[in-house]
ZAMARGU-4260 file (C-alpha; in steps of 0.2 Angstrom, whole numbers, plus 5000, padded with zeros to 4 digits):
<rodrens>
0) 4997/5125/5106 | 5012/5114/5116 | 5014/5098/5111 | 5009/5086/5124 | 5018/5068/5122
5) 5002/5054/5124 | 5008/5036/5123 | 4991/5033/5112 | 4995/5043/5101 | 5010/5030/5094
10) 5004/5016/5085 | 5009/4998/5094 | 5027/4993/5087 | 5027/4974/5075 | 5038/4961/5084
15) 5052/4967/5074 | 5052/4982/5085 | 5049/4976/5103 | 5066/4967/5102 | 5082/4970/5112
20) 5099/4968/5106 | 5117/4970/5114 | 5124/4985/5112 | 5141/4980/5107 | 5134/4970/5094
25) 5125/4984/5086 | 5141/4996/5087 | 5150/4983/5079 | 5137/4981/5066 | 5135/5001/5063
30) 5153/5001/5060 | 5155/4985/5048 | 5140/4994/5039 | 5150/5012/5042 | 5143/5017/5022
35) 5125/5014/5024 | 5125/5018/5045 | 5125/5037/5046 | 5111/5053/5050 | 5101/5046/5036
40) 5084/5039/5043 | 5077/5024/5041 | 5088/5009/5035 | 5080/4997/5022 | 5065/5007/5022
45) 5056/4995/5013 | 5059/4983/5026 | 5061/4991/5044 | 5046/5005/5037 | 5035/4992/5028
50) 5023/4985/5042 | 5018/5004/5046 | 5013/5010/5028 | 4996/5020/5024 | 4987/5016/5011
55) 4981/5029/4999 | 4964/5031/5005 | 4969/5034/5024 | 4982/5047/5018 | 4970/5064/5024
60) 4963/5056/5039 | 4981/5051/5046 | 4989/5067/5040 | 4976/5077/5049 | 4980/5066/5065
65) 4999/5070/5063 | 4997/5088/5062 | 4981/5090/5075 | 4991/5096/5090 | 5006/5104/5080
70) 5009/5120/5085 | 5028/5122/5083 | 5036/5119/5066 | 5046/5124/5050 | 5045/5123/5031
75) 5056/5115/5017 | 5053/5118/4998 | 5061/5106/4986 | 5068/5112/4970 | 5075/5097/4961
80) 5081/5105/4944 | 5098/5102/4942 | 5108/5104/4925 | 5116/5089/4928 | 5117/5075/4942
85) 5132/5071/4952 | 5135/5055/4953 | 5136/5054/4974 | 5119/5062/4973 | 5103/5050/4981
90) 5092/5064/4983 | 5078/5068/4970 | 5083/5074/4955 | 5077/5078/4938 | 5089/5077/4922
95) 5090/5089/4908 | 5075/5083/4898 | 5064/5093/4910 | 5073/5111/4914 | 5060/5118/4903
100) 5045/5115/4918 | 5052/5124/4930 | 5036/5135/4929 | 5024/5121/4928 | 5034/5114/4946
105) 5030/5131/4953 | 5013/5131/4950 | 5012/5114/4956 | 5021/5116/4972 | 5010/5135/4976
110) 4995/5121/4972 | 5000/5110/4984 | 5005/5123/4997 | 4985/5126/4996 | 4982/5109/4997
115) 4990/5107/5013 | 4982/5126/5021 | 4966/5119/5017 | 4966/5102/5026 | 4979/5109/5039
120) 4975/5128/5042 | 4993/5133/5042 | 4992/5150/5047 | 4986/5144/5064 | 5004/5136/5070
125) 5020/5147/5073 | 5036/5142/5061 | 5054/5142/5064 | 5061/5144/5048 | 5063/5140/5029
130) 5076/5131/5018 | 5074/5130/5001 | 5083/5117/4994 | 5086/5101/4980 | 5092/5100/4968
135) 5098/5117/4962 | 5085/5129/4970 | 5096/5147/4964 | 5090/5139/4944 | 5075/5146/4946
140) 5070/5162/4939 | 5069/5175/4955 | 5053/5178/4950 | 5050/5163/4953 | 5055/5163/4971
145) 5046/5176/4974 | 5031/5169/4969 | 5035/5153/4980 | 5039/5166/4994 | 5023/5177/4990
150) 5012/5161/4992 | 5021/5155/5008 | 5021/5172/5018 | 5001/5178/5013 | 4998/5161/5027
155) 5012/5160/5039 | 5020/5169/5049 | 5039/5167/5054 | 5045/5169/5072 | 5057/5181/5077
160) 5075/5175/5076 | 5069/5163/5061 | 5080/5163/5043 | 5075/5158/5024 | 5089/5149/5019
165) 5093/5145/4998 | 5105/5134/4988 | 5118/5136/4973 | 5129/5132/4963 | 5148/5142/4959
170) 5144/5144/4941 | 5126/5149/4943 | 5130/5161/4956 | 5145/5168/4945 | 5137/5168/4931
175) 5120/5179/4937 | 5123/5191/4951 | 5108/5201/4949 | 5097/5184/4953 | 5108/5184/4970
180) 5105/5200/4975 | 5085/5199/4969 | 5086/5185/4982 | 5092/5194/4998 | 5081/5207/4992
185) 5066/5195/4996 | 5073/5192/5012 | 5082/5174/5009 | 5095/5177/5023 | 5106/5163/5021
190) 5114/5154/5005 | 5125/5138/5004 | 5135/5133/4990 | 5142/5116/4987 | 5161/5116/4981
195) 5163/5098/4988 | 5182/5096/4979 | 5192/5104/4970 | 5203/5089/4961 | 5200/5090/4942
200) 5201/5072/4939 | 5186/5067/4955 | 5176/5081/4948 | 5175/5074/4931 | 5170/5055/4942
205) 5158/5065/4952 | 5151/5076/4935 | 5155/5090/4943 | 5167/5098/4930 | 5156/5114/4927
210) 5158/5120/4944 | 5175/5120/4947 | 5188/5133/4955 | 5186/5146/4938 | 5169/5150/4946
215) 5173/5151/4964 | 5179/5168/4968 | 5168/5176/4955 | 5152/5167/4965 | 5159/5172/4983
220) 5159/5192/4974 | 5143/5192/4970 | 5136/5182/4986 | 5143/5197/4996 | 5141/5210/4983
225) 5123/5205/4985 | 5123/5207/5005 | 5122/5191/5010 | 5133/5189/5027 | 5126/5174/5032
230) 5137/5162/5018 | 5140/5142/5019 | 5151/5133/5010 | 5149/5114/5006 | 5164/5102/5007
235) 5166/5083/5004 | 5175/5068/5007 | 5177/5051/5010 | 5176/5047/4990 | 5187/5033/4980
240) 5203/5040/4974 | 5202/5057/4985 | 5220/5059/4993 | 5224/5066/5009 | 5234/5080/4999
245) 5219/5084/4990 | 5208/5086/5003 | 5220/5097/5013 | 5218/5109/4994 | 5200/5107/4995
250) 5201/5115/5015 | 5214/5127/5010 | 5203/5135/4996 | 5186/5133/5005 | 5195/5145/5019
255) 5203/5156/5007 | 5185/5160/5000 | 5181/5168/5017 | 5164/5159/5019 | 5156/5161/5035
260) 5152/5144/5040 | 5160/5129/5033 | 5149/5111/5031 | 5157/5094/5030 | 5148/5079/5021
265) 5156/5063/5021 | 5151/5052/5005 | 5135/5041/5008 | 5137/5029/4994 | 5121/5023/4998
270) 5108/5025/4983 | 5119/5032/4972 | 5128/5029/4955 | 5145/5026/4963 | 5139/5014/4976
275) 5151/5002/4969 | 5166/5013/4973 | 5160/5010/4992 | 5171/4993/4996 | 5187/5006/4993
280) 5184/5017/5004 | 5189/5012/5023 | 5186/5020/5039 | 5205/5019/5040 | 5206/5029/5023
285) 5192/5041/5032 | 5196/5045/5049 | 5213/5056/5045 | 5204/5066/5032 | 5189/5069/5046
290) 5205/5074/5059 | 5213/5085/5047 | 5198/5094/5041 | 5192/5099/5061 | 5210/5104/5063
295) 5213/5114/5048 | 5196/5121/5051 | 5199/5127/5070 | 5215/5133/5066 | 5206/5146/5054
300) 5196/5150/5066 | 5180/5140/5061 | 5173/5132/5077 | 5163/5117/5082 | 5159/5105/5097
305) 5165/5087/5094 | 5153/5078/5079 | 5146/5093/5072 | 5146/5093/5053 | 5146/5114/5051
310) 5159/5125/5057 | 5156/5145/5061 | 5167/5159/5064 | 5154/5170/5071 | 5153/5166/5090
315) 5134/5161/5095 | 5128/5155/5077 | 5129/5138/5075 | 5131/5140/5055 | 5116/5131/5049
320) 5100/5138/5045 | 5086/5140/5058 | 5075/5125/5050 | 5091/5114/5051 | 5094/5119/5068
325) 5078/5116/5075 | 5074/5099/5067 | 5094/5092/5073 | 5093/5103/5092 | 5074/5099/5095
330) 5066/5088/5083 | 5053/5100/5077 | 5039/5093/5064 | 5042/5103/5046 | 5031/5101/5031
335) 5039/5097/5016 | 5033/5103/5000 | 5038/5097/4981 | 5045/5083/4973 | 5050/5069/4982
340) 5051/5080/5000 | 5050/5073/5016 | 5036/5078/5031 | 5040/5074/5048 | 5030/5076/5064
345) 5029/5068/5079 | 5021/5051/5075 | 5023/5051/5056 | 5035/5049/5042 | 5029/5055/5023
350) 5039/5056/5005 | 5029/5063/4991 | 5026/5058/4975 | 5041/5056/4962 | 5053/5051/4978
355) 5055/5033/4969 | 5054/5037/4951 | 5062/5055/4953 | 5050/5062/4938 | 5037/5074/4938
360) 5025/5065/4932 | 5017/5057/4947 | 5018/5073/4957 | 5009/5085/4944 | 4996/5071/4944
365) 4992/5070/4962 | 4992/5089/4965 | 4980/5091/4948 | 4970/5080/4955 | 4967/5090/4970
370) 4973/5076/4983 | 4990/5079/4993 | 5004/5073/4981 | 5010/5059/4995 | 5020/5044/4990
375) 5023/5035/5004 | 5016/5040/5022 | 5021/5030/5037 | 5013/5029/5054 | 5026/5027/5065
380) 5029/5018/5084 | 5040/5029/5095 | 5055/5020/5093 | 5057/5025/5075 | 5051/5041/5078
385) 5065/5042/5093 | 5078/5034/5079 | 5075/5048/5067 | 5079/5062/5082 | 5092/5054/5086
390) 5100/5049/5070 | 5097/5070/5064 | 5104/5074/5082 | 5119/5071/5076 | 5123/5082/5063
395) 5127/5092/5079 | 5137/5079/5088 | 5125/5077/5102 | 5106/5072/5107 | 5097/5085/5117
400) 5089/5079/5133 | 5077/5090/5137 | 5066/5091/5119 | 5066/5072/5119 | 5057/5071/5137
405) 5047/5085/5130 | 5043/5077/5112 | 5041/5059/5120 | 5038/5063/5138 | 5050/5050/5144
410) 5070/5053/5148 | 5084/5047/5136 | 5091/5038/5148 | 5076/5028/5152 | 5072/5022/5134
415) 5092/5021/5131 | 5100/5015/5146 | 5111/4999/5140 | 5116/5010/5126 | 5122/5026/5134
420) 5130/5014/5148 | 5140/5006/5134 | 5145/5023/5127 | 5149/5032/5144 | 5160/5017/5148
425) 5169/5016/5130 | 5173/5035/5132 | 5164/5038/5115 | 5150/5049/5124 | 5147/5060/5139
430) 5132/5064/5148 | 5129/5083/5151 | 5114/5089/5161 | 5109/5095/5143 | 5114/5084/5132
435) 5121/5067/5128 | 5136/5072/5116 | 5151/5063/5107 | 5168/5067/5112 | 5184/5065/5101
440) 5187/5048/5103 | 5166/5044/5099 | 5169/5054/5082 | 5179/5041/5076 | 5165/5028/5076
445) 5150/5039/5076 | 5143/5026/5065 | 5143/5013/5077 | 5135/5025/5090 | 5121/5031/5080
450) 5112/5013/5075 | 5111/5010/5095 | 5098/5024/5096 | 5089/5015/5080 | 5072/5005/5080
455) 5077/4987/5084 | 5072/4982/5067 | 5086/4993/5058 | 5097/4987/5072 | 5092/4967/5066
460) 5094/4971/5048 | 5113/4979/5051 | 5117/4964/5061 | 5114/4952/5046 | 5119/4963/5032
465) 5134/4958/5024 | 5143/4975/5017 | 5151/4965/5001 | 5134/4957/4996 | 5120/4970/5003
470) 5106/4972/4990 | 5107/4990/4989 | 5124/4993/4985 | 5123/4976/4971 | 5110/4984/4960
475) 5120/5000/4959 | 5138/4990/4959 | 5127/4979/4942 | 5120/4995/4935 | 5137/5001/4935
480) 5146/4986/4926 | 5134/4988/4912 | 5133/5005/4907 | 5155/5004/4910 | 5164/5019/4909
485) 5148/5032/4909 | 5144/5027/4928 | 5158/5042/4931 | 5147/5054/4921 | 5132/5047/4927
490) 5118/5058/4923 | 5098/5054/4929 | 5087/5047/4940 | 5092/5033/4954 | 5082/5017/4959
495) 5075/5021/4973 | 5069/5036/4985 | 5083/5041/4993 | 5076/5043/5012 | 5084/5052/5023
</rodrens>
């Protein structure tokens, strides 16, 4: 069934949200806030999101609304078992104490699944792809992705063209080949694995010392010993005490292990256990390891348009899996499933249980209950929902003209056109009959561009945030002064649900 936009269908925005502010002002104050201003969506959730939350009791009814004229949309299963937890991770995660559920999680996520087909009739809409992800998705047994793939193909059926995509690690790909190629053998097309860095000294800050470069070239055999021609590998920068040199080495490797497409993640201190580290890193200190990486990169051949975060070497594959591609290229609704995980549709934002607390817990308890295991549900205006395309848009570098008229049945240009006068006339953007993208020069403060296409209320709260004394990166900066030197080992849960 086609989407077809109704103004109705948005609820009316609060006063926050009717407002207007200057452009300028608002790239200035995306930039001053460059750590926190980025392709995660919303800002200050609990203040910008707060006027539009669901209570508990109006969860089915508005979830049954969302998804009433879907036709169109893609799948994402969290996995959040990790043997440890990096200390620039905000997403949910558990710790170590509950590696031995993993079973109990499966059963509770195929529970949920059913939950979600009974309310929803899942098998009625077409999808666009899957991506499995955490956490550490390739710790599970591949039993146990098959039983999760089992479940999910017996009610949906996946378009031509449309990829599974899976996460791991170097040292579990090294160490457990024959889970690698069980996996392609159940069809999982695509797999990412996150290196980030190679310095010994930032992997021990970041508590990433088991996967250093010992594992690498054992994972990359069995990845392609197990027939996967579809490979990603994960860089990151932008951290305290990461040199120039020793990102250039991290580049260098990462090309010398042949991947096929190269990903790029500049730190988000936000909601993490370095937080505090933020206040040294610069967009000064930033900007040449951003340059050097797309150089280095095109130079081995990886390719990209201006602002895009993955870079391919196979002509006509943009690198990223089909659900990635379709939520950044079209803003396609996906159903999230498992702890903590994220629903989108046209009109509605949802996290599920466990994304605060990241424990399982709450989750298990909702889905044993037999009630859809949701957190927090928001019903949204359309400017937030246009914020959150926008904001994902630009993993890609660019905003797609024609899915926004067709997912809001109005033109960028009308709902934006003090912003991407502002843009066109700095030279940061161009305006393509497709698409509205950033050009070299625009890469460079991306972070002031991307809060002009943001809900006036995120705009407001950047404007009066104050970067040293923000209240998000205080309780982390505090947490960190009193647990001292094990903030660079840091292992468990966050405060907060780490939206994005």
């Amino acid at each position: 069934m086609p989407w077809n936009p109704n103004p109705k269908l948005w609820r009316d925005p609060v006063p926050a949200d009717a407002a207007r502010y200057d452009p300028a002002d608002v790239f200035a104050a995306g930039l001053r806030n460059h750590h926190v201003a980025n392709t995660a969506y919303p800002i200050a959730h609990q203040q910008t999101f707060k006027p539009y939350r669901v209570t508990r009791s109006e969860h089915a009814e508005v979830v049954a609304r969302s998804f009433a004229d879907i036709g169109d949309m893609c799948l994402y299963v969290h996995v959040p078992f990790c043997e440890t937890r990096c200390s620039f991770c905000e997403y949910t995660v558990v710790g170590k104490s509950e590696l031995d559920q993993t079973e109990a999680y499966v059963d509770a996520l195929l529970r949920e699944f059913e939950l979600y087909d009974r309310q929803l009739a899942l098998g009625s809409r077409r999808y666009f792809g899957l991506d499995i992800g955490g956490g550490t998705p390739g710790y599970l047994s591949a039993a146990q992705v098959e039983r999760i793939l089992a479940a999910i193909h017996a009610r949906v059926t996946f378009e031509p063209g449309s990829d599974i995509s899976i996460e791991t690690t170097p040292s579990l790909a090294a160490a457990d080949p024959a889970k690698l190629a069980a996996f392609r053998a159940l069809g999982i097309d695509r797999i990412s694995m996150g290196i980030q860095v190679i310095q010994p000294d930032l992997l021990r800050v970041l508590n990433r010392s088991g996967n250093g470069v010992e594992h690498h070239h054992r994972a990359v055999e069995a990845i392609r010993r197990a027939g996967f021609q579809r490979f990603n590998v994960d860089l990151m920068y932008g951290f305290a005490g990461q040199s120039l040199a020793s990102w250039q080495a991290t580049l260098d490797h990462a090309i010398a292990l042949n991947p096929d497409y190269i990903t790029l993640y500049r730190m988000r201190y936000k909601l993490t256990r370095i937080s505090h580290q933020a206040d040294a890193v610069t967009l000064d200190a930033i900007r040449p390891m951003s340059d050097l990486a797309k150089n280095r990169l095109r130079e081995a051949g990886f390719h990209a348009n201006p602002g895009k975060t993955t870079f391919s070497r196979i002509p006509g594959d943009v690198g990223t899996s089909s659900y990635l591609a379709k939520r950044v290229q079209t803003g396609i609704p996906y159903l999230g499933l498992g702890l903590g995980s994220q629903t989108f549709t046209h009109t509605s934002i949802a996290y599920n249980d466990g994304a605060a607390g990241k424990q399982l817990r709450p989750y298990f308890e909702s889905v044993a209950a037999g009630r859809l295991p949701i957190q927090d549900l928001y019903d949204l205006p359309a400017r937030h929902m246009m914020g959150k395309m926008a904001a994902v848009s630009f993993y890609f570098g660019e905003i797609q003209r024609a899915p926004f008229l067709a997912k809001f049945g109005v033109p960028l240009e009308e709902v934006f056109g003090p912003e991407i006068r502002f843009v066109l006339d700095q030279g940061w953007m161009t305006l393509r009959d497709d698409a509205l993208a950033l050009t070299p020069e625009g890469v460079h403060c991306y972070n002031g561009i991307i809060p002009l296409f943001a809900a006036p209320s995120i705009q407001r709260y950047l404007l009066e945030r104050d970067p040293h004394q923000a209240a998000d990166m205080v309780r982390n900066r505090d947490l960190a002064l009193r647990t001292g030197a094990r903030i660079s080992h840091a292992v468990g849960p966050g405060d907060e649900a780490a939206l994005g």
